[in-house]
C-alpha angles and dihedrals in degrees: 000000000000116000093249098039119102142201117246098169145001133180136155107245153136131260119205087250117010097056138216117354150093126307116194123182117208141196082252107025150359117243134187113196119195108249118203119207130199109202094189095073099008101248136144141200134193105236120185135334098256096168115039109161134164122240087236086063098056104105099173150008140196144137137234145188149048100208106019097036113205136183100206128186136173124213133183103248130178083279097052120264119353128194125207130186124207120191100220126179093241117021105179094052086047085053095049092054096033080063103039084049094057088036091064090035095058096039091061118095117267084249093057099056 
């Protein structure tokens, strides 16, 4: 992480294509990092960042589910919009944050980014 940049939120969960891992949102970006997991002994590892998006780039959130709760966003990427789906334990919490998060982002000065 940057020196000024700070962590909002942070929770282990599973996105519909990427997999297990750990989803962080920060005052800058929102990152997904590969988690490996060992059931023999019960032990985990973080593996490699695999989503690595900057707040400019959300488009769009939302959440979804009863049952099956998911944060969900879309951001512009190289290959056009992209939209990814975490199951989180509480969405409409994640949602909330996720917002508040692009709302303060956006209402800084362009020299303050």
């Amino acid at each position: 992480m940057d020196p000024d940049e700070k962590r909002v939120r942070q929770e282990d969960c599973n996105e519909d294509t990427l997999g297990i891992g750990i989803l962080t949102l920060t005052n800058k970006r929102v990152a997904f990092d590969k988690k490996h997991a060992r059931v023999m002994d019960f032990s985990g590892s973080i593996g490699e960042t695999i989503l690595d998006v900057p707040l400019e780039n959300v488009t769009k959130v939302w959440k979804e589910g009863l049952l099956m709760k998911k944060v969900c966003f879309t951001a512009k990427t190289n290959d056009g919009e992209k939209t990814y789906k975490f199951g989180v334990f509480s969405n409409g919490s994640w949602r909330k944050t996720f917002e508040k998060t692009l709302e303060n982002f956006h209402s800084k000065k362009p020299d303050e980014k």
